[in-house]
TIDREN-88306 format. One record per residue (C-alpha): residue number from 1; residue in one letter; chain; x negated, y negated, z. Coordinates in steps of 0.25 Angstrom, whole numbers, plus 5000, padded with zeros to 4 digits. Each point is the difference from the previous one (the first is absolute). Example, Ala and Ser with C-alpha at 12.3 -4.5 7.8 and 13.67 -1.06 7.14 Angstrom:
BEGIN
   seq   type   mol      u      v      w
     1      A     A   4951   5018   5031
     2      S     A   4994   4986   4998
***
This chain:
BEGIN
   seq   type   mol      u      v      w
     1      X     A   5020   4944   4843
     2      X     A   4996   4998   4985
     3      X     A   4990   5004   4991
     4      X     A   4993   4991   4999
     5      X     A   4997   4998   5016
     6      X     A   4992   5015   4997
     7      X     A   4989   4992   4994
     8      X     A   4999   4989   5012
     9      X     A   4997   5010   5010
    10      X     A   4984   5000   4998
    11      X     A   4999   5013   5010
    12      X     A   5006   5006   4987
    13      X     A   4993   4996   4990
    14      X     A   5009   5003   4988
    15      X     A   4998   4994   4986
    16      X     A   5011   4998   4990
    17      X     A   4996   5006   4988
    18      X     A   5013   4996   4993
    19      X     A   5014   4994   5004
    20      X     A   5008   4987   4996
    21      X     A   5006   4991   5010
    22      X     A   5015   5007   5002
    23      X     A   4994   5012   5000
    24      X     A   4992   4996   5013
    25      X     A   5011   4994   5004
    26      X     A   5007   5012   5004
    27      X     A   5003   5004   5013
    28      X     A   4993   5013   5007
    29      X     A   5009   5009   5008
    30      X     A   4992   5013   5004
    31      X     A   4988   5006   4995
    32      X     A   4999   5013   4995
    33      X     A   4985   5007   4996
    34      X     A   5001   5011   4990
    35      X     A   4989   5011   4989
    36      X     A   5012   5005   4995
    37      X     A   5000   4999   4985
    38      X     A   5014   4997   5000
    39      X     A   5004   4992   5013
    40      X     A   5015   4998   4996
    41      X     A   5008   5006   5009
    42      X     A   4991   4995   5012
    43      X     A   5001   4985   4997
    44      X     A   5011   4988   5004
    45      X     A   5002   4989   4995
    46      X     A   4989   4989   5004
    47      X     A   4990   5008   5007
    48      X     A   4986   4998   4996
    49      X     A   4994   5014   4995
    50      X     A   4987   5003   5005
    51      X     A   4992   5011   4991
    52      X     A   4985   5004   5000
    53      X     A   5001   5004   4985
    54      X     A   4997   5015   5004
    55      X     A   5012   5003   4989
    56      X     A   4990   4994   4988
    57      X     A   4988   5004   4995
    58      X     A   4990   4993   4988
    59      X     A   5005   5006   4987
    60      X     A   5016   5002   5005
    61      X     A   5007   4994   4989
    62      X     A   5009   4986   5000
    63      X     A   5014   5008   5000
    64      X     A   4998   5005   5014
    65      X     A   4994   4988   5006
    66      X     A   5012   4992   4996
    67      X     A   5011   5013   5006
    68      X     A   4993   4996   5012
    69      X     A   5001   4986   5000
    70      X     A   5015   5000   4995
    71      X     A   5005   5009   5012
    72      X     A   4994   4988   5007
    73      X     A   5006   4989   4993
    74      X     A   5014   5008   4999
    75      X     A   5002   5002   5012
    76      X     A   4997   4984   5002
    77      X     A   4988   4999   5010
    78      X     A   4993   4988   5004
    79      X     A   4987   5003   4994
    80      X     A   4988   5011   4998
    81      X     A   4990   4999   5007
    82      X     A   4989   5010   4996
    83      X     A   4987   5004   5006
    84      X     A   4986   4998   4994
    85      X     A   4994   5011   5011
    86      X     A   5002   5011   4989
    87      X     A   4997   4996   4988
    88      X     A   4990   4988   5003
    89      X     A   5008   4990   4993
    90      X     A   5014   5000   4995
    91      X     A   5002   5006   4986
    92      X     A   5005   4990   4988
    93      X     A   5010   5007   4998
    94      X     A   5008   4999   5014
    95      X     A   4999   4985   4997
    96      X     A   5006   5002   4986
    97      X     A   5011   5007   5004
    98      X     A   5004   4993   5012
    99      X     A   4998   4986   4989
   100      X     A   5011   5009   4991
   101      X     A   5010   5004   5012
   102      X     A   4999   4985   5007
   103      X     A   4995   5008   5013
   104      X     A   4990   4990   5008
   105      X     A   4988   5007   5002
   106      X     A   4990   4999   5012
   107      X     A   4985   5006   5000
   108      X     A   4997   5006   5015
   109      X     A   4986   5001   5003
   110      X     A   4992   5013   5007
   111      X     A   4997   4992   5014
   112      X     A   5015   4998   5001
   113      X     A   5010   5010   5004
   114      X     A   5015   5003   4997
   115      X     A   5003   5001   5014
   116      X     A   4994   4986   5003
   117      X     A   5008   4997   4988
   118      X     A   5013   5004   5007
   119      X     A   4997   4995   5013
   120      X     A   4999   4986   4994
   121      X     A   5013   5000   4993
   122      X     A   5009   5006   5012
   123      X     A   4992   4988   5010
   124      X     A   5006   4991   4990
   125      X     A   5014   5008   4998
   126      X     A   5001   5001   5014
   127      X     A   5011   4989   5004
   128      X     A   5006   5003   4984
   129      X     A   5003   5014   4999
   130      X     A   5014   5000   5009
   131      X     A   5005   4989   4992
   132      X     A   4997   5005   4987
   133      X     A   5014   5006   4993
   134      X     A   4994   5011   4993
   135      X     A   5006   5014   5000
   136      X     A   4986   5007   5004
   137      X     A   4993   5005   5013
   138      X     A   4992   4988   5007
   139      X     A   4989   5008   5002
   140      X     A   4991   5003   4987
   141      X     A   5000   5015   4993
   142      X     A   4984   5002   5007
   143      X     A   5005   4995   5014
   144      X     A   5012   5011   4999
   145      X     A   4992   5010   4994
   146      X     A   4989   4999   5010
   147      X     A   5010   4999   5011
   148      X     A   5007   5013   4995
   149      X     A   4987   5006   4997
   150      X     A   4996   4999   5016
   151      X     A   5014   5005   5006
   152      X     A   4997   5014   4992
   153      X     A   4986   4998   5005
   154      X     A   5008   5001   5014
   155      X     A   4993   4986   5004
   156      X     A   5002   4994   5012
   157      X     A   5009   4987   5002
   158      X     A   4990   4990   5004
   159      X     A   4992   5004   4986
   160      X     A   5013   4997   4991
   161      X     A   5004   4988   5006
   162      X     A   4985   4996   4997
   163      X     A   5000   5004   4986
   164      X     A   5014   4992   4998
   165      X     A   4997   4988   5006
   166      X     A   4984   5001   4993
   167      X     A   5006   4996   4985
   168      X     A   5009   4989   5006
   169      X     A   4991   4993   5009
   170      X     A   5009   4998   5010
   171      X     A   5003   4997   5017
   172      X     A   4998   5008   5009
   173      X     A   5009   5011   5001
   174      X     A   5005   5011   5011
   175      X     A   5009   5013   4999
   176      X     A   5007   4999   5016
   177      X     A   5008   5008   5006
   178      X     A   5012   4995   5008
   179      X     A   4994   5001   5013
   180      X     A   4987   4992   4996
   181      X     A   4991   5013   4996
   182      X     A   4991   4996   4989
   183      X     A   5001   5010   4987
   184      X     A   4990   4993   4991
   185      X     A   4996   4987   4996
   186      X     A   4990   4994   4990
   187      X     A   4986   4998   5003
   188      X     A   5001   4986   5002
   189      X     A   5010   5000   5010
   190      X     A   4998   4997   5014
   191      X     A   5003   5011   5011
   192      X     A   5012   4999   5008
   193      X     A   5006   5006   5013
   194      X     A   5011   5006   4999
   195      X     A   5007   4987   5008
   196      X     A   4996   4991   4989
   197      X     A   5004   5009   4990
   198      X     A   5014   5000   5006
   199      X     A   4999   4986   5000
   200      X     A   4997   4998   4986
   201      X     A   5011   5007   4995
   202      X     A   5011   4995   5009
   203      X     A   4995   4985   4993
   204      X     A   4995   5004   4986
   205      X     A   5012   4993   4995
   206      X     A   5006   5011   4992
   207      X     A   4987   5001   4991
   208      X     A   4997   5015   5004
   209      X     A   5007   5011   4992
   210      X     A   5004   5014   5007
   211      X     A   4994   5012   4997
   212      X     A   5009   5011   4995
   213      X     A   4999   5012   5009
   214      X     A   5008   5011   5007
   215      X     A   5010   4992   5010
   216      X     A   4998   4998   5012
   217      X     A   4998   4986   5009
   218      X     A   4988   5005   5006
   219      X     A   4989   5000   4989
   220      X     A   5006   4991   4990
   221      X     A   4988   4994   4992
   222      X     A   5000   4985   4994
   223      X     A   4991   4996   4989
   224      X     A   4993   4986   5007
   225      X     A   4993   4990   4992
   226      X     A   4992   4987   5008
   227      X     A   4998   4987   4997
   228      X     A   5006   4999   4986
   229      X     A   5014   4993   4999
   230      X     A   4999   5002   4984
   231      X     A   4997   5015   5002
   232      X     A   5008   5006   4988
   233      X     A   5013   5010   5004
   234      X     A   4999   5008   4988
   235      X     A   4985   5003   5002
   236      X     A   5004   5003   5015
   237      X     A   5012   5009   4998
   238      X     A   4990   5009   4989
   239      X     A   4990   5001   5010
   240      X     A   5011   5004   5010
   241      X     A   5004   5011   4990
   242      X     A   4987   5004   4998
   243      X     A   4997   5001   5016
   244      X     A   5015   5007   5002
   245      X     A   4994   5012   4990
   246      X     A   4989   5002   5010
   247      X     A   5009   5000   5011
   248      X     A   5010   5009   4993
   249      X     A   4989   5011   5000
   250      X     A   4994   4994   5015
   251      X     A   5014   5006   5004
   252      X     A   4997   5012   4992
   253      X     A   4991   5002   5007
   254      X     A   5005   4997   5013
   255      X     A   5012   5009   5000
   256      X     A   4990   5013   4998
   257      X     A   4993   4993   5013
   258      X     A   5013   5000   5007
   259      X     A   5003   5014   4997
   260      X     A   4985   5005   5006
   261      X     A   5004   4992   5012
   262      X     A   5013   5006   5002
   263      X     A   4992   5014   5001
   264      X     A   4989   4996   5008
   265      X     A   5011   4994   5011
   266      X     A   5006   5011   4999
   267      X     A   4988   5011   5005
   268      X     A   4998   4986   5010
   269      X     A   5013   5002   5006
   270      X     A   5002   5015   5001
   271      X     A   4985   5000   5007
   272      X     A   4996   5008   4989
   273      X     A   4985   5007   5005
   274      X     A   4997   5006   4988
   275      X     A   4987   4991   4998
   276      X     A   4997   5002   4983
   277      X     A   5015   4996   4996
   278      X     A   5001   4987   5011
   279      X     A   4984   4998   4992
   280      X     A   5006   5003   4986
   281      X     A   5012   4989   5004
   282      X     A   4992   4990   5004
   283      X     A   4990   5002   4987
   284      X     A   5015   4998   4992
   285      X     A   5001   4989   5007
   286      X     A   4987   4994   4996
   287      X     A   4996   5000   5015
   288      X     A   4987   5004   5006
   289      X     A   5000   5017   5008
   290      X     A   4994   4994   5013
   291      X     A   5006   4990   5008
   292      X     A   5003   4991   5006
   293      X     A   5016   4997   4997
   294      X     A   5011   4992   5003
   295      X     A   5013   5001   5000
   296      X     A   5013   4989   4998
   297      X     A   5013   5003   4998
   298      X     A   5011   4989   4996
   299      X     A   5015   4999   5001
   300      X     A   5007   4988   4992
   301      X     A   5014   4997   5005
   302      X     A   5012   5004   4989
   303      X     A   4995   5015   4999
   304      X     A   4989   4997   4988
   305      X     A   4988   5009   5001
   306      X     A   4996   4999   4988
   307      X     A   4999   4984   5001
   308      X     A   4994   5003   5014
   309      X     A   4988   5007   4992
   310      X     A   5000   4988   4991
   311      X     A   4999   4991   5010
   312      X     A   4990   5009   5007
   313      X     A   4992   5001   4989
   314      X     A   4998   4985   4997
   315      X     A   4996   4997   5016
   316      X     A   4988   5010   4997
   317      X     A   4997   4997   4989
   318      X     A   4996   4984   5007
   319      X     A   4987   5010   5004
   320      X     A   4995   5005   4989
   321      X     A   4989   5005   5004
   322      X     A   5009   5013   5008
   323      X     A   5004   5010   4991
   324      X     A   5014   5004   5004
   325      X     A   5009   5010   4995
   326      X     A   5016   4995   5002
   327      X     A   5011   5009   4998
   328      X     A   5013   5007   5008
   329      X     A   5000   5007   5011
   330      X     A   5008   5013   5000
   331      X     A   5012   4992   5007
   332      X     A   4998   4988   4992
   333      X     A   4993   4992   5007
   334      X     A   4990   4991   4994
   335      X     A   4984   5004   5004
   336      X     A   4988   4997   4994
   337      X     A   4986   5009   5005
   338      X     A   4988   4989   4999
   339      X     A   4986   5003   4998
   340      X     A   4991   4994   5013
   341      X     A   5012   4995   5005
   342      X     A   5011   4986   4996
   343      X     A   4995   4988   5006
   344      X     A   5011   4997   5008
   345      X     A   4998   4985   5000
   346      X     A   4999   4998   4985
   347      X     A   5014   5010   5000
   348      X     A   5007   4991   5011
   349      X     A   4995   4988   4994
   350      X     A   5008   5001   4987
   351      X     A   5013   5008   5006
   352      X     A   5006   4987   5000
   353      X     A   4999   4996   4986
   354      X     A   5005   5014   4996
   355      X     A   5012   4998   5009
   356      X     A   5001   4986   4993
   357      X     A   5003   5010   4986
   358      X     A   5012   5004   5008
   359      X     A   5002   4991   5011
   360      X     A   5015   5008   5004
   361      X     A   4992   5012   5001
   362      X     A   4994   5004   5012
   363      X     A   4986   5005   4998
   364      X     A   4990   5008   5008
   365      X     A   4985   5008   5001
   366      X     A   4995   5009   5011
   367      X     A   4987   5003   4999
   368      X     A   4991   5012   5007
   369      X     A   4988   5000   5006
   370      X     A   4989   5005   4993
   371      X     A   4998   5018   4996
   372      X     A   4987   5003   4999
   373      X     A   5004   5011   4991
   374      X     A   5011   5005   4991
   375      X     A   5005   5011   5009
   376      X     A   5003   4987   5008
   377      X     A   5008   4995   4990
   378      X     A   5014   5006   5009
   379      X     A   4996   4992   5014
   380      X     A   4997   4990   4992
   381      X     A   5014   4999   4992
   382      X     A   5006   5002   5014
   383      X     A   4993   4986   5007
   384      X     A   5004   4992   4988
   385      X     A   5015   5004   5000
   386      X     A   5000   4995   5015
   387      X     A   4994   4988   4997
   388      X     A   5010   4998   4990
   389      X     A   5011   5002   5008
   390      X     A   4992   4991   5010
   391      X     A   4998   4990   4988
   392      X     A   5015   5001   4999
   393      X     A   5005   5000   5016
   394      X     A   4993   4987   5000
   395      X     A   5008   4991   4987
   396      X     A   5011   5009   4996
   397      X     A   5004   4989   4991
   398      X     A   4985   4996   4996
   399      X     A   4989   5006   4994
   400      X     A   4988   5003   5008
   401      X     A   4989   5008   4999
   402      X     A   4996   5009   5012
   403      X     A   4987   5008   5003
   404      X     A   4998   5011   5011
   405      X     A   4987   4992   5004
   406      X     A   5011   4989   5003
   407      X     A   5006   5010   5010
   408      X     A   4993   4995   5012
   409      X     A   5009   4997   5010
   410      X     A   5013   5007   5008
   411      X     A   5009   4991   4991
   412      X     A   4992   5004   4987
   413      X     A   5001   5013   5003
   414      X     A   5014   5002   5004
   415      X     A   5004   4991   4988
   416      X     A   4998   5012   4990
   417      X     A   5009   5010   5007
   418      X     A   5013   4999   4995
   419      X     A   5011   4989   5004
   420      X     A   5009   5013   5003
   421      X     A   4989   5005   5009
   422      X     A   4995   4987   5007
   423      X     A   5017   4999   5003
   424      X     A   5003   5014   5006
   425      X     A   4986   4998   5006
   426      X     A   5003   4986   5007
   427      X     A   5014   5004   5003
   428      X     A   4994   5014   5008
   429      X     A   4991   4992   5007
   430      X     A   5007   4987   5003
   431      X     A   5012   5006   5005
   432      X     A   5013   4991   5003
   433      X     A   4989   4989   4998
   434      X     A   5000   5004   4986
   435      X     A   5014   4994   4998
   436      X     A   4997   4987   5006
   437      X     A   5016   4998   5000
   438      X     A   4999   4993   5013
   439      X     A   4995   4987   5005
   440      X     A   4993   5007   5011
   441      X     A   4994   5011   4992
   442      X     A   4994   4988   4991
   443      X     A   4994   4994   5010
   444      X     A   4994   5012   5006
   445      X     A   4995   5003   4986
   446      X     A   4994   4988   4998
   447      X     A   4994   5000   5016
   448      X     A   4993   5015   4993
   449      X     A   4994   4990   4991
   450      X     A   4995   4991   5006
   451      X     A   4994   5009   5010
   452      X     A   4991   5010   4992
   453      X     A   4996   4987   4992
   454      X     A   4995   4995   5012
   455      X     A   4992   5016   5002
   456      X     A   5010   5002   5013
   457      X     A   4996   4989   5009
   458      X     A   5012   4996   5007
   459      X     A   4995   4986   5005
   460      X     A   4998   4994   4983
   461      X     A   5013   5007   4997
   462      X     A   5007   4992   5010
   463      X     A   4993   4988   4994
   464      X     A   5005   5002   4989
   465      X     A   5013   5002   5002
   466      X     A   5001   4989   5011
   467      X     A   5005   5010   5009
   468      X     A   4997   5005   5015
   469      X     A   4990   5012   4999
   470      X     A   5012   5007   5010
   471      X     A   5009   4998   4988
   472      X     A   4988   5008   4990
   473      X     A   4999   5012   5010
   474      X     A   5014   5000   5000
   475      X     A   5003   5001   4986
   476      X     A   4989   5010   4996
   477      X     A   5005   5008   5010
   478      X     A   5014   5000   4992
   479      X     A   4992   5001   4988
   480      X     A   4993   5013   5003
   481      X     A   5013   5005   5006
   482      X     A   5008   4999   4988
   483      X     A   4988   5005   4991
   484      X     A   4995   5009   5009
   485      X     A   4986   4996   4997
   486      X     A   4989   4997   5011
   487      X     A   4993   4986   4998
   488      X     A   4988   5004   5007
   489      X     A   4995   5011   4991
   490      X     A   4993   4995   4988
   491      X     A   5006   5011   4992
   492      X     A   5015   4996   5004
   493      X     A   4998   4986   4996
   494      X     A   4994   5004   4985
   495      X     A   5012   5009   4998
   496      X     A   5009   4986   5004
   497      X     A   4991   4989   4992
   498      X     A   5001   5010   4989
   499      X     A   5016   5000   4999
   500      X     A   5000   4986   5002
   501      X     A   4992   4999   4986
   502      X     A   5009   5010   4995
   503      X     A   5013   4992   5003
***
């Protein structure tokens, strides 16, 4: 963008109050709005220079008009623009001394503002500013000051990624996690699922940049524009840097949460009934005194709890309308205590794409049932470590994501007992059975089978085995001889259907 394309754009409505061609010629590369009397070490070299004349007043003499505007000229900026909102016109003397410095002056009128100003030039630089080989920021002096300006302010990220992309006009633009979660993104970009978002970044072509942050595969954050091919990589890297400050102090943050969490887990799991510290924990904790919780623990194969809480973390944090307090349990296993309850669904739903972070590392969640209060807070610990271990019977290998409200069945049940156990308990009650090492202890096995499948009846079970029901009896006779178990009683054939699913 040049100069003279300032005075085309009508929404402006500029006037050139003095300038010769080469000087309109010139080339713009930032703006940069300043009062100070003596902007020097604020300009670069061809930036337009906004000012509202708030540094002169009638009667100031020539010599510090002209100290104004030869900071301006060497420092080799585009052109001054100056505003008539202040003094009603601009003084005579402003244009004199721009005439005597060669520095092409513009008259901004009070109905338009700086910032439209900006915005204008950036829409146009939008697709220049990454090619441009120049030795200063892409983003303009206001844009970085503003943007530092909102971090002390502690703003959120969806407001800084506004404010950036505002003075460049440009797409659409997320911060995403690596499992799909949405960070922020500019008002004018659509929503997205966490499945799209996933899908955007595995084919956004290498244009997204990754946010700096504490390591870890589980909440990596990407820096996503939409819909812009040209999008500039310098502008998008500063914008990152910017994002990555808010996430350095995020983490801040987040490592004082981590050590509350530890503490409240701890009162959790010693079943500590001393009601005003268990309250006092949970206010640490940012969690509301009166219930009801819920309770999930997580184990990542490979012996990381501390990336077991990350990844922990980043599943809750797919409902963000649970607060949750995640942290170390005095063992170190990774727990998290949720306000109202996790939704279960929405936790399961995106377990696979954390275990896609680290697809070698197995990856599983148990979840309890609801305590109405904090004193609840034990029993509750308790369910969600069987269904972990539930969670983890079922795909040792896998990942998965087991609630004690999925524990409705004999096979559920006994599926959190531990594999040693289920063994010494199958084994007992089995007997030689147990061993299977013979042909005829395998086909017994599989006629025991068969006939509690079929709820006892000797006549389906023959069926089914294409057998005579004289050949049935006979080996459920062996069957109870051997186990020592009656299959008439109910409670006999339980304890065997029970050490079959234990095998």
């Amino acid at each position: 963008m040049h100069v003279h394309d300032l005075l085309q754009l009508d929404a402006l409505d500029l006037t050139l109050l003095w300038g010769e061609g080469p000087l309109l010629d010139r080339e713009v590369s930032g703006v940069t709005a300043t009062d100070l009397e003596d902007p020097a070490r604020f300009l670069q070299p061809g930036e337009l220079v906004l000012s509202g004349l708030v540094w002169w007043a009638p009667g100031d003499d020539r010599e510090k008009v002209d100290r104004f505007v030869a900071a301006v000229a060497d420092a080799g900026a585009a052109a001054l623009l100056a505003g008539e909102e202040t003094h009603g016109a601009i003084p005579e003397v402003l244009v004199e001394s721009c005439r005597a410095h060669r520095v092409a002056l513009l008259a901004v009128p009070a109905h338009t503002t700086f910032r439209t100003i900006t915005e204008a030039v950036y829409l146009r630089q939008w697709g220049d500013l990454s090619r441009r080989p120049t030795g200063h920021f892409a983003l303009p002096e206001n844009v970085r000051a503003e943007l530092t300006a909102l971090l002390a302010a502690d703003a959120g990220p969806d407001t800084l990624l506004d404010r950036a992309f505002a003075h460049l006009g440009g797409p659409a633009c997320y911060v995403l996690t690596a499992t799909g979660r949405v960070v922020a993104r500019t008002p004018g970009a659509p929503e997205l699922t966490a499945r799209q978002a996933r899908k955007a970044l595995a084919a956004d072509g290498g244009r997204g940049v990754r946010i700096e942050g504490e390591a870890g595969p589980y909440d990596a954050w990407f820096l996503l524009p939409r819909g812009a091919d040209d999008a500039p990589p310098r502008v998008l890297h500063e914008i990152a840097e910017v994002i990555a400050e808010y996430r350095h102090l995020h983490e801040t943050r987040e490592r004082a949460a981590r050590q509350a969490a530890d503490a409240l887990l701890a009162l959790a799991a010693a079943g500590a009934a001393d009601g005003p510290a268990l309250e006092a924990a949970l206010h640490a904790c940012g969690l509301p005194a009166e219930g009801p919780f819920g309770v999930v623990v997580a184990t990542l194969g490979g012996g990381e709890p501390g990336q077991a809480v990350r990844a922990l973390a980043e599943g809750l944090r797919h409902s963000p309308g649970e607060p949750f307090a995640a942290g170390l349990l005095p063992g170190g296993e990774a727990a998290a205590v949720v306000a109202g309850g996790p939704d279960t669904a929405s936790l399961a739903a995106v377990w696979p794409a954390l275990r896609s972070c680290r697809p070698q590392a197995p990856l599983h969640a148990g979840v309890s049932g609801p305590a109405a209060t904090a004193q609840g807070l034990e029993a509750a610990l308790d369910q969600a470590r069987y269904a972990l271990a539930a969670a983890r019977s079922a795909a040792p290998e896998g990942a998965g994501v087991t609630s004690v409200d999925d524990l409705s069945t004999l096979g559920t049940l006994l599926s959190g007992v531990p594999a040693e156990v289920r063994a010494a308990f199958s084994s007992r009650v089995l007997g030689p059975l147990a061993r299977a090492g013979s042909a005829s202890h395998r086909m017994l096995l599989e006629t025991l089978e068969v006939f509690l499948a079929q709820h006892g009846s000797w006549a389906r079970t023959a069926e089914v085995l294409h057998l005579h029901v004289n050949t049935v009896h006979y080996r459920i006779q062996r069957i109870e001889t051997l186990t020592g178990r009656d299959l008439s009683r109910l409670d006999h054939k339980l304890d065997l259907h029970a050490a079959l699913l234990c095998r």
